[in-house]
N, C-alpha and C positions, 0 to 999 in steps of 0.2 A: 424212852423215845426222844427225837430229838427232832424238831421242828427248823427250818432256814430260810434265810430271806434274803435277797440283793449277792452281792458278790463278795463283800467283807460283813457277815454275819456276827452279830454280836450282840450278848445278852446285854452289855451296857447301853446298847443303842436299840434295846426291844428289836432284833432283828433277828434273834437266832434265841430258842428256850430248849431247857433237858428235862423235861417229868417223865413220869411215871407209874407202877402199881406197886406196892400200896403207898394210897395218896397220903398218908401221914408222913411220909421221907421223903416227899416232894412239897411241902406247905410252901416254899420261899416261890415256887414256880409260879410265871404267870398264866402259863398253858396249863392244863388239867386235862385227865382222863380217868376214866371208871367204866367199869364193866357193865354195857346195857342190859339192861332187866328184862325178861318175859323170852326172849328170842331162842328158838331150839335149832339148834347145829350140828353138825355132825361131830364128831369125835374129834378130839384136837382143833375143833376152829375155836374161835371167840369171837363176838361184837362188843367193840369201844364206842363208847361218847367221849370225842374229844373237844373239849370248851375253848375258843380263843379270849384273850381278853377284849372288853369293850371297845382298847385301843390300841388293839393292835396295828402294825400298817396293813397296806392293805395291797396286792399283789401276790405272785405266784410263789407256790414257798415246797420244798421237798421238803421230804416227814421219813425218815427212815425209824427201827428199831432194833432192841438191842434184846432176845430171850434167853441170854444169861447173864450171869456177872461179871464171868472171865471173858465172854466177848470182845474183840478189842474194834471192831471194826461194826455198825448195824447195818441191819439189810433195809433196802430201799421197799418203803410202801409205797411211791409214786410221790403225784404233785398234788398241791390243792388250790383255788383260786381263793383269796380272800377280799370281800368287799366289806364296803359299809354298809351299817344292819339298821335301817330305819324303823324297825319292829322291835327293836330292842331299845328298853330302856334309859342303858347307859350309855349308850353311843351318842357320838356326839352329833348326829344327825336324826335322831329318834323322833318320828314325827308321830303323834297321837292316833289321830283318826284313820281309820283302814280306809276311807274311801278317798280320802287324799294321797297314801301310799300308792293305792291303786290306781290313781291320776297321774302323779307327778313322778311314781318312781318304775310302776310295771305299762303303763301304757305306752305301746310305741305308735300310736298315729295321733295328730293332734291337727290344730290352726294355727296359722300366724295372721298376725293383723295388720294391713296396710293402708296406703292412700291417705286421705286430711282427714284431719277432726270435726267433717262435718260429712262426708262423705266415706266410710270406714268400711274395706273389703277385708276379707278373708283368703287365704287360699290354705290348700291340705298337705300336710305335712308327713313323710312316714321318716320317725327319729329310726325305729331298727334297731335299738338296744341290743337286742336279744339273737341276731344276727349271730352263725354259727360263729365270725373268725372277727366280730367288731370287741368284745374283750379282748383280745389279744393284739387289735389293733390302739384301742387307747392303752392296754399299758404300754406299748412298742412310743405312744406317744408321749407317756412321763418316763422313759427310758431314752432317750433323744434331747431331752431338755435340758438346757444351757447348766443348770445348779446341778442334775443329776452327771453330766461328763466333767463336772468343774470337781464332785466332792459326794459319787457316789452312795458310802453309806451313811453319810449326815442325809442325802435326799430319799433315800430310801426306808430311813428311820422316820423322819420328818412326813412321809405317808400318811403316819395315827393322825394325822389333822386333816379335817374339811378345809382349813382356810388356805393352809398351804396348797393341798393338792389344786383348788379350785385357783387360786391364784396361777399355779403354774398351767393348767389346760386352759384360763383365760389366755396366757403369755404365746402358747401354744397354738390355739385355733388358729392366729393370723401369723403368716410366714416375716413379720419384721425383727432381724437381730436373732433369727432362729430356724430351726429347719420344722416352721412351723406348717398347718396344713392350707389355710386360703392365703391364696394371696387379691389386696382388695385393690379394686379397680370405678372410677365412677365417672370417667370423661367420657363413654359409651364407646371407647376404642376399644374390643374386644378379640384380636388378632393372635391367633397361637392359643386360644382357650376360648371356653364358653360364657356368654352372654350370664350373670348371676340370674336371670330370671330363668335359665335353661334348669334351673335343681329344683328337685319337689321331692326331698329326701337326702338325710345326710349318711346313705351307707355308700352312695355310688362317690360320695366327697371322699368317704375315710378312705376305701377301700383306692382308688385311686394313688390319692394319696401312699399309700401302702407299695403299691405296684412299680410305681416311678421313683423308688428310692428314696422315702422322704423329700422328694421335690415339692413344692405349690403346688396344689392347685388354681387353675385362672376358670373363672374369677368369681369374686364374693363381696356381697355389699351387706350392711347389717343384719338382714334379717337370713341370710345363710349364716354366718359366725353364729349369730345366737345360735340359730337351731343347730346345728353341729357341737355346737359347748353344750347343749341342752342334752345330746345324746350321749355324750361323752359321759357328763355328770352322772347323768339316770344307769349307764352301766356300771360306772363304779359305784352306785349303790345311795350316791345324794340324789335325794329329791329337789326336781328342777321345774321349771316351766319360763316358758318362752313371753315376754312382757313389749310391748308396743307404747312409745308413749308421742302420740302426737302433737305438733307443736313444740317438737324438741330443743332444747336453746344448746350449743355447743361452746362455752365460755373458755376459752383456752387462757386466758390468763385471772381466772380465779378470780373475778371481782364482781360475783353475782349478778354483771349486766351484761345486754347484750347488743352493741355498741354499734350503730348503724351510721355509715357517711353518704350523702351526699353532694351534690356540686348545685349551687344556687339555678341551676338547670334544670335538675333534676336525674341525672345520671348517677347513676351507682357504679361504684369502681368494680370491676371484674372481681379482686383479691379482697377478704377482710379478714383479717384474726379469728372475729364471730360469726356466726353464723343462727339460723334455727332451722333446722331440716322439719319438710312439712310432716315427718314420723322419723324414728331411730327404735329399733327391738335391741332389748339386753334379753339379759336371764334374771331371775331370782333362783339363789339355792336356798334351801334348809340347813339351818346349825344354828349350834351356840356359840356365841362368842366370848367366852372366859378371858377374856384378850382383855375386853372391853370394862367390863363388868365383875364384880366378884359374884353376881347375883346374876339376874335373867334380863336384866334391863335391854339388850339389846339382841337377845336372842331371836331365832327365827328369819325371816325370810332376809337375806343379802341381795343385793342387786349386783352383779357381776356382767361385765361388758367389753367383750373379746374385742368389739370393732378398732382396730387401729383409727387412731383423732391425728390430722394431717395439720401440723402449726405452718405459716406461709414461709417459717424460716428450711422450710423443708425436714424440720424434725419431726419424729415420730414419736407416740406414744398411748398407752392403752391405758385408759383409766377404768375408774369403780372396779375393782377386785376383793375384798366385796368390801361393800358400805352397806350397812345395819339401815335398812328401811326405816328402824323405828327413830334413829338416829337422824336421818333424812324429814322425816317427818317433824322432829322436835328440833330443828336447826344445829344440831352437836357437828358443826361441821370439822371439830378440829379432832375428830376421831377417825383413826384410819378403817378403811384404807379410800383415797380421793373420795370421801364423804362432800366436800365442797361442790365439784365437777356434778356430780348426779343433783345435788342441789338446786344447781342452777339450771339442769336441764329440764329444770319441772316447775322453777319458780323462781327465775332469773326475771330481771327488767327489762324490756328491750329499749334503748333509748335513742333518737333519732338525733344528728346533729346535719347543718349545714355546713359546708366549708365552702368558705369565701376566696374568691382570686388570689388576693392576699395572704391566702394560707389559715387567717383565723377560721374560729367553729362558733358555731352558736346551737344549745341545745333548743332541739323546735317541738321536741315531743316525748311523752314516758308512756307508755304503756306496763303496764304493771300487771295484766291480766292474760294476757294470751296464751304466753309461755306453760306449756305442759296440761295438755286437753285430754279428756277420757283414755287416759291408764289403761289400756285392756291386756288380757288373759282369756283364757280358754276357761271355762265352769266345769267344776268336776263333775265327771260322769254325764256331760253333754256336748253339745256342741255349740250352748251359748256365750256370747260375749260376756265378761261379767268387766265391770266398771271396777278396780284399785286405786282410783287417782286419791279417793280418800286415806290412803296407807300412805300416799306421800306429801299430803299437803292438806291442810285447811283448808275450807273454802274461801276461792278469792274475796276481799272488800270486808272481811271479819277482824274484829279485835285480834284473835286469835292467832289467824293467820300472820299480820301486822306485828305482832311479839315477835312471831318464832323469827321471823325475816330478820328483824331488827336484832336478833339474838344473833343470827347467824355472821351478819354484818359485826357484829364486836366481836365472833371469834374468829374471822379471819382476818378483825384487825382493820376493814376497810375504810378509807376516810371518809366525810361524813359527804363529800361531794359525790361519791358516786351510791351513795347511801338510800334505798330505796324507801327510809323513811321521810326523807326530803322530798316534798313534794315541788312540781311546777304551778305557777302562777296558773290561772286558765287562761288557754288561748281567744285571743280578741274573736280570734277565726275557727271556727271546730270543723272538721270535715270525713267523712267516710265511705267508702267504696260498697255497695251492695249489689250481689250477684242476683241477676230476676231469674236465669236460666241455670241449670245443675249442668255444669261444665264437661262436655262430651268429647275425648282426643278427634282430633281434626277436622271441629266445628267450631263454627265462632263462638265468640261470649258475650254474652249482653250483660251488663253491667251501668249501674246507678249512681253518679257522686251527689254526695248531698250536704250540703253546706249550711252550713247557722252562722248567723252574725252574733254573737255575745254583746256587743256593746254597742250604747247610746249613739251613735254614729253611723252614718252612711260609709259603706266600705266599697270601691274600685279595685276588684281582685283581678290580676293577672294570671292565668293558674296554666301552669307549664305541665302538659301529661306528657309523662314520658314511659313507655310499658318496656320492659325487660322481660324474658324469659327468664325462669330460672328451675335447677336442678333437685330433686325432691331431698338433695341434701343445703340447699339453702343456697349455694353458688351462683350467681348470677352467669347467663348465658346472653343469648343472642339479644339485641335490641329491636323490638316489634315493632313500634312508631313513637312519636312523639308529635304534640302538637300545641297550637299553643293559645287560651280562648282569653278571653275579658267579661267580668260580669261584676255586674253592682249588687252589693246588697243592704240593703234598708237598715233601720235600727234595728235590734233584735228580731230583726228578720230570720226564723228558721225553716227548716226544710223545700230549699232553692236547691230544684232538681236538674240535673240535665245526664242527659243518657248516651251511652257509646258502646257502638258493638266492635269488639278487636278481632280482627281477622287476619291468619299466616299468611294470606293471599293477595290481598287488597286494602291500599288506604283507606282508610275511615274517618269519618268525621260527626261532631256532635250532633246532638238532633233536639 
């Protein structure tokens, strides 16, 4: 018998095997067959069990045979699909408990999570795995891919791996530098395509996609990419799930903070490098990382994150493909793949500076805690939320946590100024925003600043409010008001309140 795969077939590249009956003159093969046991047939038939390897690739393969010896040519038994086998042992995707298989690799309806970290919606998802013609549309989509038109049967062999295949259906799901399938869109200009909140399942994405040539589709914002990589994954046979992490920091230059300007006004510049979007969804896959590890250190769940990350120099680029949670977790930032990048979007600084007329900066603030609020996932076998922030971080203000950061900081090397071991003096002045009313779309907000004097001295505070709108990806929008009050506060004077409701309609003033 002779098994095939891709277009240049070959036994050096696991892509093409010759076994056979009897399996003792076939032992070097890595495909195997034998005669099934118990089965009664008619005269001249037979039933085979035929075994693939644990790493095999994985894709559609003709199987013909040969029932003699002078045969020169075998007859065609047809095609077979081959995925990866999460029930099996040696695969490298083998995940233990059957009810997590039955979660993350056979369930096609699920949740995604959205809105802030204090306010956390849901909405229903149908992935469609199992969709008669969505096999044959994700491999049509690692068939298309830049590695596999550049050097076919090196990509076609290179299949037996989770890490590659999942790196390329990350590279995939968004259309940048490929004829991939979203194309992402966040200015709300949505002309020639659909609004990203129009999808509530990713078969009418693929399929689409499919229909138009490998064209885009318009349009997709995080949490469509995930879920669409989420289905992808689950038909080729990795277990997946869809991850939400609120209070996402977006560190595009690698230096675990996340770098906030504004003008001694109070204006925030429209454009910044950094960002923290009020939520961001990736994926997690299942695998081993043998990459990583000679052991299991890093095995299990990967965080993988199709959403195209926009630098202000107009380049483009998609990080975590995958980075080792556990790796995440223990600050190993200098292990691929952009292990740093997910780092920081879960336990980054955010640090505030002034910029003065003169172009200087003066840092005015760290916050060290915000960044990366309630982790959520769907619970197996429900429809509850279940909390992971623990899988990626220590809890904030622990020794613990204060290592691994400090750890992370020496391995990417960071100096020690932006060093989130270094703390700031405390301010003379502390002040903070609290919401009295759960913020309703196209109702006002009521809203509390509250102020403490730290020090021996009477303070004359001038306090410039300036409100911005902004983009649930962190981008500053429209300006609401701004205005501008004076108030005294006594020597360790704390909790000096004053109150203001912001309205898209109407000026406002303190009360």
């Amino acid at each position: 018998m002779c098994i095939k795969n891709g277009p240049k077939p070959s036994e050096a590249l696991g892509t093409r095997s010759v076994f056979g009956l009897p399996e003792g003159r076939w032992k070097r093969s890595s495909w195997k067959v034998k005669v099934h046991q118990g089965s009664v047939l008619p005269a001249g038939s037979i039933t085979l069990d035929i075994t693939s390897p644990a790493d095999a690739p994985v894709g559609e393969y003709s199987l013909s045979v040969k029932t003699s010896a002078t045969a020169s040519v075998g007859s065609s038994l047809g095609k077979l699909l081959l995925l990866f086998n999460p029930w099996c042992q040696e695969d490298s995707v083998h995940l233990p408990e059957e009810e997590e298989r039955q979660e993350y690799v056979m369930r096609e309806q699920g949740l995604v999570y959205k809105g802030s970290d204090k306010y956390i919606s849901s909405m229903a998802w149908n992935f469609g795995q199992f969709e008669d013609d969505i096999v044959d549309i994700c491999l049509k989509l690692l068939d298309v891919n830049p590695k596999c038109l550049s050097d076919p049967a090196k990509d076609f062999s290179a299949r037996c791996n989770p890490i590659y295949v999942s790196r390329v259906v990350s590279a995939m799901i968004n259309a940048n530098d490929d004829r991939g399938v979203l194309m992402g869109r966040w200015d709300g200009q949505y002309d020639g395509g659909m609004s990203p909140t129009h999808w509530n399942g990713s078969v009418e994405v693929l399929r689409r996609w499919l229909k138009y040539g490998g064209n885009p589709v318009k349009y997709g914002q995080c949490w469509v990419f995930a879920a669409v990589m989420c289905t992808v994954l689950r038909c080729l046979g990795i277990p997946c799930r869809v991850v939400t992490n609120f209070q996402s920091a977006h560190d595009t230059d690698k230096n675990l903070t996340i770098d906030n300007f504004f003008s001694d006004y109070g204006v925030r510049p429209k454009k910044s490098l950094d960002s923290v979007w009020n939520y961001h969804v990736w994926v997690e896959a299942w695998m081993t990382r043998p990459d990583l590890s000679a052991g299991s250190l890093y095995d299990g769940w990967q965080a993988v994150d199709p959403t195209p990350q926009e630098k202000s120099t107009g380049t483009v680029f998609t990080a975590a493909d995958p980075a080792p949670v556990k790796a995440i977790l223990q600050g190993h930032v200098d292990l691929k793949y952009d292990v740093p990048f997910v780092f920081a979007e879960v336990n980054a600084d955010r640090v505030t500076w002034m910029v003065f007329a003169d172009g200087s900066k003066k840092k005015i603030f760290t916050d060290s805690v915000s960044v990366g609020q309630n982790i959520s996932t769907k619970a197996v076998g429900s429809d509850k939320r279940v909390d992971i922030t623990a899988n990626y971080k220590h809890a904030e203000g622990t020794e613990k946590e204060r290592d691994v950061y400090n750890q992370a900081v020496k391995r990417v090397n960071i100096s020690e100024e932006n060093s989130k071991g270094i703390h700031d003096d405390k301010p003379g002045v502390s002040m903070k925003i609290v919401e009295l009313t759960k913020p309703i779309s196209g109702k006002d907000i009521d809203l509390k600043l509250v102020l403490n004097n730290n020090d021996n001295v009477t303070r004359t505070l001038v306090i410039n409010v300036n409100v911005q709108a902004m983009r649930y990806n962190g981008i500053p929008s429209s300006q609401i008001q701004t205005e501008l009050k004076e108030q005294k506060l006594l020597p360790n004077q704390g909790r000096v309140k004053m109150f203001q409701t912001l309205s898209m309609s109407r000026p406002t003033m303190f009360k």
